[in-house]
N, C-alpha and C positions, 0 to 999 in steps of 0.2 A: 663667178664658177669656172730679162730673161737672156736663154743663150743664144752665143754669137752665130752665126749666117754661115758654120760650117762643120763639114760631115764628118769627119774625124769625131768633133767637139760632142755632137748629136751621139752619133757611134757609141765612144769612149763613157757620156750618162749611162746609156743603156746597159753597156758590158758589166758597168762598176756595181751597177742597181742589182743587174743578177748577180753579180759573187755577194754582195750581200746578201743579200736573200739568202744564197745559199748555204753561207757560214753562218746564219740563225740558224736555220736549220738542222746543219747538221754539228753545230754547239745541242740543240737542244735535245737530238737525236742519243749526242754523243750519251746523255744526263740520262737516257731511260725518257718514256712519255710518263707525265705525270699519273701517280696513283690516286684516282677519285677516292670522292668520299661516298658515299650510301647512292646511287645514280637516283632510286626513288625515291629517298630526302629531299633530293638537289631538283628532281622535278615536282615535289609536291610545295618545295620554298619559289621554283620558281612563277608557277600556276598562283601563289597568294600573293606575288610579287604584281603581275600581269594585271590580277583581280584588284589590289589596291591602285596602279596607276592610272586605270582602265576609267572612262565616265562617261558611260553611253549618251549623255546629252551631246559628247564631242566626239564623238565617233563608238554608232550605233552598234558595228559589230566589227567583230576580228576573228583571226582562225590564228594556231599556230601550230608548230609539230618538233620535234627533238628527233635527231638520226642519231643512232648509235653502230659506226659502221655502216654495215647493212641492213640495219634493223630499225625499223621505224619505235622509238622506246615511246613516244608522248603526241597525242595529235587529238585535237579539239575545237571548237567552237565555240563563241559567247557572243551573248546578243542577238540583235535579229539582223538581216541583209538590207532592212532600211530602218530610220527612223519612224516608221508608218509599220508597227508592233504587229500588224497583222500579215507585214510579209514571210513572217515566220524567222525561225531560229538558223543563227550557221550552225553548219558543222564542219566538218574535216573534208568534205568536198563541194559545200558551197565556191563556187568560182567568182575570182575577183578579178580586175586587172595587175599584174604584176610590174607596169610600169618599165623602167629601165634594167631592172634585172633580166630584164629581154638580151642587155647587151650580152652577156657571158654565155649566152646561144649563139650570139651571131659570131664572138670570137670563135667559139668550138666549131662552126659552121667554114669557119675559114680553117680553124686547124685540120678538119676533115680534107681538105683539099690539100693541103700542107701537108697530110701524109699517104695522101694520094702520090707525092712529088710536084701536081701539076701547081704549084707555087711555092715558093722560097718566102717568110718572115722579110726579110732582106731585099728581095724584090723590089724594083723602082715600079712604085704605082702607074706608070705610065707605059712600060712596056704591057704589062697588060690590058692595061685601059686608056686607050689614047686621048681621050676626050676631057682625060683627068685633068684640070686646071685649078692654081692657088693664083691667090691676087699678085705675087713676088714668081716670078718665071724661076727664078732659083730656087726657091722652095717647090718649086710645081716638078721641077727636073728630079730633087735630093729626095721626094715622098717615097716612105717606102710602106711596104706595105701594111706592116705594124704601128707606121704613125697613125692609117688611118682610124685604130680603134686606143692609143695611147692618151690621149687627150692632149696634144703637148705641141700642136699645130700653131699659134701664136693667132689664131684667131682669137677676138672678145669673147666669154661665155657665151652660148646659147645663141652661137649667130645660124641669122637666117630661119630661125624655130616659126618666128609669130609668119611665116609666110605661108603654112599649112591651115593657120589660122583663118586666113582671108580666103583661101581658097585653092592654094596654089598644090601642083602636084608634084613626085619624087622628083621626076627630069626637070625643073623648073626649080626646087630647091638646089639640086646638084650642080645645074648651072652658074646658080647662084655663089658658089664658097668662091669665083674667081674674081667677084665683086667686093667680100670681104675685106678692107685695108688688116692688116696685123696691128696686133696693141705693143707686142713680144717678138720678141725674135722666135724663130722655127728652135724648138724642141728644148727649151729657157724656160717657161714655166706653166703651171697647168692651169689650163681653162676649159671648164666641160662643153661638150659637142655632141649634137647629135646629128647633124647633117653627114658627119666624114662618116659613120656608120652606112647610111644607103650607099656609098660609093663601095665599101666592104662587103657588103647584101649584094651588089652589081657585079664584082669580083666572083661570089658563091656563085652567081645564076650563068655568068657565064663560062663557068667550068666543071657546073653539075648538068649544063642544060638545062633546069628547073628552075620553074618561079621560086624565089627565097622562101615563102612558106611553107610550099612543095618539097623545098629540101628538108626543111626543119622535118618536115612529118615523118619521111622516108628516114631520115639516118638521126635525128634525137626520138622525136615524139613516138615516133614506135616501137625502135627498140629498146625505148624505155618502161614502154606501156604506161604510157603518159595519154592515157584514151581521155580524160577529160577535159585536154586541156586546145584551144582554139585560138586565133587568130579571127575568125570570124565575128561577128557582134551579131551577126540574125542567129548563129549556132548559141552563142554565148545567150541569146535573150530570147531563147526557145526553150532552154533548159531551165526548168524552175526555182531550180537550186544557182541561180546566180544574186550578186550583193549588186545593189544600187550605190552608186557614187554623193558622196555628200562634199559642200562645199562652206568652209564655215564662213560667217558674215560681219560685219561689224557690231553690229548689237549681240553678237556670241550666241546666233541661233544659226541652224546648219541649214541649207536650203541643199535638195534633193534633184541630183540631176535626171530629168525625163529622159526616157529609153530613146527619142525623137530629137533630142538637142541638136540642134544644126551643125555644131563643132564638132558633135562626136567621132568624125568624120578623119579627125586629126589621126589620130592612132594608127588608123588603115596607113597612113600615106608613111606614117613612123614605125612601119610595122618590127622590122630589122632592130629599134631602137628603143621601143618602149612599148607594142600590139603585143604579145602576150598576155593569152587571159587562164588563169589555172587555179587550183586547187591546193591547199596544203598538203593531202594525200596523192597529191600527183607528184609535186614540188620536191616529196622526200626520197622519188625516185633519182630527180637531178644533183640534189645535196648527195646520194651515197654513191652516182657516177664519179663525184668529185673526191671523194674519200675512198674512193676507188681508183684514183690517179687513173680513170678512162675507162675502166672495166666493169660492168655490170651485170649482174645474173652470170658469168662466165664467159661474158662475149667482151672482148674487146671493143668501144667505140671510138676511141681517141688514143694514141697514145701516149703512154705515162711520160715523155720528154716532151711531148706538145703542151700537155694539160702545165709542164711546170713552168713552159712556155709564157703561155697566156699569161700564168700570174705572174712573172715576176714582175719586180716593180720598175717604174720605166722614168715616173717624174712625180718628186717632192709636191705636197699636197701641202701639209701641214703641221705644226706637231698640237695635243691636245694633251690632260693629264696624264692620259692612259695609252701615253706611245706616240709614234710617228705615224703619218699614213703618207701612203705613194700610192700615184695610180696603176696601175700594170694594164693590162686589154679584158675591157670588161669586168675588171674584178679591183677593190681595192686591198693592197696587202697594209696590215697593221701589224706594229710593234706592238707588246704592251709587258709589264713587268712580267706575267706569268707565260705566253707562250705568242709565237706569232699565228695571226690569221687572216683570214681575209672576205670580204664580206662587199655588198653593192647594195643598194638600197635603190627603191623606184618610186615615182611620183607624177600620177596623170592626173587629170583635173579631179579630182572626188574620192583617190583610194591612195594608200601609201604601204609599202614595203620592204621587206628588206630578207635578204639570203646571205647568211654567216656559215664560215667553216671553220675550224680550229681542226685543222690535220693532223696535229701532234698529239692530239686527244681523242680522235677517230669523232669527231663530231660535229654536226650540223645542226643550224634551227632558219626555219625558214616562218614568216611574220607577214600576214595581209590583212589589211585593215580597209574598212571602206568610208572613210574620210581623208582627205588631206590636210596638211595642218598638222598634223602632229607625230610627235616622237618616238612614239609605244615602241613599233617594231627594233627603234636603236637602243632603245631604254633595256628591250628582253634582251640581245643582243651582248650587250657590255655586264648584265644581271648575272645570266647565264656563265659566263665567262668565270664573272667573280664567286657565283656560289660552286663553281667545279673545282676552285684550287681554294677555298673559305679565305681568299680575298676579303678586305677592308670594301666596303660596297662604295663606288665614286656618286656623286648625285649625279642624275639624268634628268633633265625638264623634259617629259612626254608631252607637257601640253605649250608645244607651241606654234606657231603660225607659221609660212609659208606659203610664196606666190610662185605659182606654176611660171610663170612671167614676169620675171624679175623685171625690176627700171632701171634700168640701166644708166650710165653716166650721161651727164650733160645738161639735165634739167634746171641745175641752179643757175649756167651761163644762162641758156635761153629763157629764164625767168626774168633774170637780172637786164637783158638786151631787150626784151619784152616790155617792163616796165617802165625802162627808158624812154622808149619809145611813144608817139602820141596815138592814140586811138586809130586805129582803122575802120570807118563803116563798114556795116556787114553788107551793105551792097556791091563793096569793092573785093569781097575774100572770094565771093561766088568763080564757080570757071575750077577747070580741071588739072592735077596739075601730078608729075608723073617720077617715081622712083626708078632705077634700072633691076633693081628686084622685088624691090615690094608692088609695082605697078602702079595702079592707076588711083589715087583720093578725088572724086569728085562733092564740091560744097556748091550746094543751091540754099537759096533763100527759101524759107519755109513760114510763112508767115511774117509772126515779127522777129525771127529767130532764123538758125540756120542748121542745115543737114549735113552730115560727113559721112557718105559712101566710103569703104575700103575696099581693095581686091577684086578678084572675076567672082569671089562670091556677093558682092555687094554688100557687104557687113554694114547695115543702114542707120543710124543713129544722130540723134540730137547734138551739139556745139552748146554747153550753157559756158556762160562768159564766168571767169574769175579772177580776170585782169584786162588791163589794157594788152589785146591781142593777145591773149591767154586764154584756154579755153580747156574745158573738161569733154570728152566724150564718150557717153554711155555705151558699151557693147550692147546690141540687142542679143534678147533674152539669154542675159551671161550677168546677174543680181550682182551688183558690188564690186563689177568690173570697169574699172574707167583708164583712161590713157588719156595724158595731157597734151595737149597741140600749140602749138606759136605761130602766127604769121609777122609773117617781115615785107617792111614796103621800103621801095628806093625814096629818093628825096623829091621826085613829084607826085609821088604819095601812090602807086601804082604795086599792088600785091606782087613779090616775085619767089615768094617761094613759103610753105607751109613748110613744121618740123615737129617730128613726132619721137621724143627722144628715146622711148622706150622700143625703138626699133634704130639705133641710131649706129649698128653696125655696117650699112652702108649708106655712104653719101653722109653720116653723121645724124643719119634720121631724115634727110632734107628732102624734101618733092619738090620741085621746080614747077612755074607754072607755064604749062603751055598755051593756055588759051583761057581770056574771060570767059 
């Protein structure tokens, strides 16, 4: 989830990304915005579309809603808010998690500052924030202030993520990106991030004076009258009308995330990045600020050259049937034969999302689901698209899986080094042994088996063996969550270091041991 080591090179992407963008644009500008077909056809083909891909066994319930303009045309609920039929039905303001669609607040959040003046796009991240540090002192000097929501940092996906996990808080992830080795050259190609996002949330707070939430409330959430939508989880799980998170399993049954889950905790500390909790009829207020190029009810909240700001595209993603994609800050812009758009989709342990704009069409649809795992909200998405211009329909797979926690590379070395290698007793792997980000793994003997402590939260769990020096361990109460481990001994047979690959953005996964 690349380029050379200089600023010119970085600069020169980003400039070429926007004239692009902008010559779609204003080609398709030039052509007239396309002439729909029957709008209530197109939302009564899309509602049968939804219903057919839809199967409550795999995610219990959805919301979804259509902007037109300013006008909300389409907004409903299916299903119930858990698998457990008695939590009752969604509707259009059942609240979900919206996952990383959080990002394209926190970009609007910085462009509010950016038209305050008291920040420049362009800005070296470090004049403003001194403490800003990358693992490459030249890329730490060249950040500017749009790298840190571009994705195009030369970090591995998803680094530093599982550190929330264990326990760790913002200032302690943030310290953390300067531990990060690059896989990429700086601004070469794209790898999604969400750590460089708190350092943008750090930027907002010190130049609003306000906690990052704080801001949001003041300058989006209210003058949006976006009244149902939270940051909180005791707000979120006070109101009745919120969806429970499900997580699917291997035997293809969903297991139900408790209100109390020890992890839940992640999202707080990710708030900037993926802690928005909201409502489809709140959601369509954000969709028609954006089709409002920053203007809503009459008021001005961003202006219309920031909003085009944010989206243009910044770094090459991919290409699929149905067009290009690039990332841009917070939002992804698509190609596609019929018109350009641009759209972000979210994903926290149990719910999935996604918020779609087609500007040329004056329309939005924004999609929350409360499973992860699955594709619905991309499926309605690219649907939507094709029934507005009577498009050839592309297949979409809505049902498929996804790990909030990807594994990342390396596994098959340390398997392969692993089983090379001769048996280590378990009385020798015991003793503590320590990461420069991820902290501290403590393994005790437990019986005739052994324990692996993670983090300051002690994430305590079982080691079962399934190799020589190969080991599986069970996340507590996290159903179907496992991380593989390797220990490695020197040649007088003496433990020196445990590796945990799916965290192996720093130190390559490695904890050293400090002490039996």
């Amino acid at each position: 989830m690349h380029w050379e080591s200089t600023t010119i090179g970085g600069r020169i992407f980003a400039v070429a990304s926007a004239i692009l963008a902008t010559l779609v644009a204003l080609t398709a500008a030039a052509s007239g915005p396309p002439a729909p077909g029957d709008l209530d056809q197109i939302l009564r083909d899309l509602e049968s579309y939804a219903q057919t891909i839809w199967d409550p066994a795999k995610v219990p319930g959805m919301a979804y809603a259509v902007v037109k303009g300013s006008d909300t045309v389409y907004a409903r609920g299916f299903g119930t808010k858990s698998q457990d039929l008695s939590s009752g039905p969604v509707d259009e303001h059942t609240l979900f998690e919206i996952g990383s669609c959080t990002k394209a607040f926190n970009a609007a959040m910085v462009g509010t500052v950016v038209d305050e003046g008291k920040v420049a796009w362009s800005d070296k991240v470090r004049d403003h924030l001194p403490d800003f540090k990358m693992y490459d002192p030249w890329v730490t000097k060249e950040f500017l202030v749009e790298d840190l929501m571009a994705q195009r940092s030369g970090m591995p996906g998803y680094a530093t993520d599982m550190m929330c996990v264990i326990g760790f808080g913002k200032a302690d992830i943030m310290r953390a990106t300067r531990l990060v080795e690059p896989v990429t050259s700086f601004r070469s190609s794209f790898a999604y991030q969400n750590n460089l996002h708190l350092w943008a949330a750090e930027l907002v707070e010190k130049k609003t004076g306000l906690v990052w939430e704080e801001a949001v409330r003041q300058r989006l959430l209210e003058p949006l009258g976006m009244s149902e939508s939270t940051f909180d989880f005791a707000t979120y799980d006070s109101n009745p009308n919120h969806a429970l998170g499900h997580v699917p399993q291997s035997d293809g049954s969903l297991w139900t995330i408790p209100p109390d889950w020890p992890y839940r905790g992640w999202v707080a500390v990710y708030a900037p990045t993926g802690g928005l909790c909201s409502s489809v009829s709140d959601m369509t207020k954000w969709i028609a600020l954006q089709l409002g190029n920053g203007s809503y009810g009459g008021q001005l909240i961003l202006k219309p050259e920031t909003v085009q700001t944010i989206r243009a595209p910044r770094i090459y993603m991919g290409t699929v049937p149905t067009g290009v994609a690039s990332y841009a800050m917070g939002w992804v812009f698509q190609s596609s034969p019929q018109t350009p758009w641009y759209w972000h989709n979210g994903e926290t342990i149990g719910m999935h999302a996604i918020v779609a704009i087609y500007p040329e069409c004056n329309l939005g649809l924004v999609v929350l689901t409360n499973a992860s795992g699955n594709k619905i909200p991309e499926c309605l998405a690219q649907r939507l698209l094709e029934l507005y211009f009577g498009a050839e329909p592309q297949a979409c797979a809505a049902k498929g899986t996804a790990d909030f926690f990807p594994t990342r590379s390396g596994v098959c070395e340390a398997a392969k080094a692993s089983e090379t290698a001769a048996a280590i007793p378990l009385n020798k792997l015991v003793g503590t042994y320590a990461n420069p980000a991820y902290g501290k793994v403590i393994i005790k003997k437990e019986g005739s088996g052994v324990t692996m402590s993670l983090g300051p939260a002690k994430r305590l769990g079982a080691l079962s063996a399934l190799g020589a020096n190969q080991f599986s361990f069970q996340w507590p109460d996290w159903p179907g969550r496992r991380t593989t481990v390797f220990f490695k001994a020197d040649a007088t047979g003496n433990v020196t270091k445990l590796t945990i690959p799916d965290i192996s953005d720093v130190r390559g996964g490695d904890f050293k041991k400090t002490n039996p």
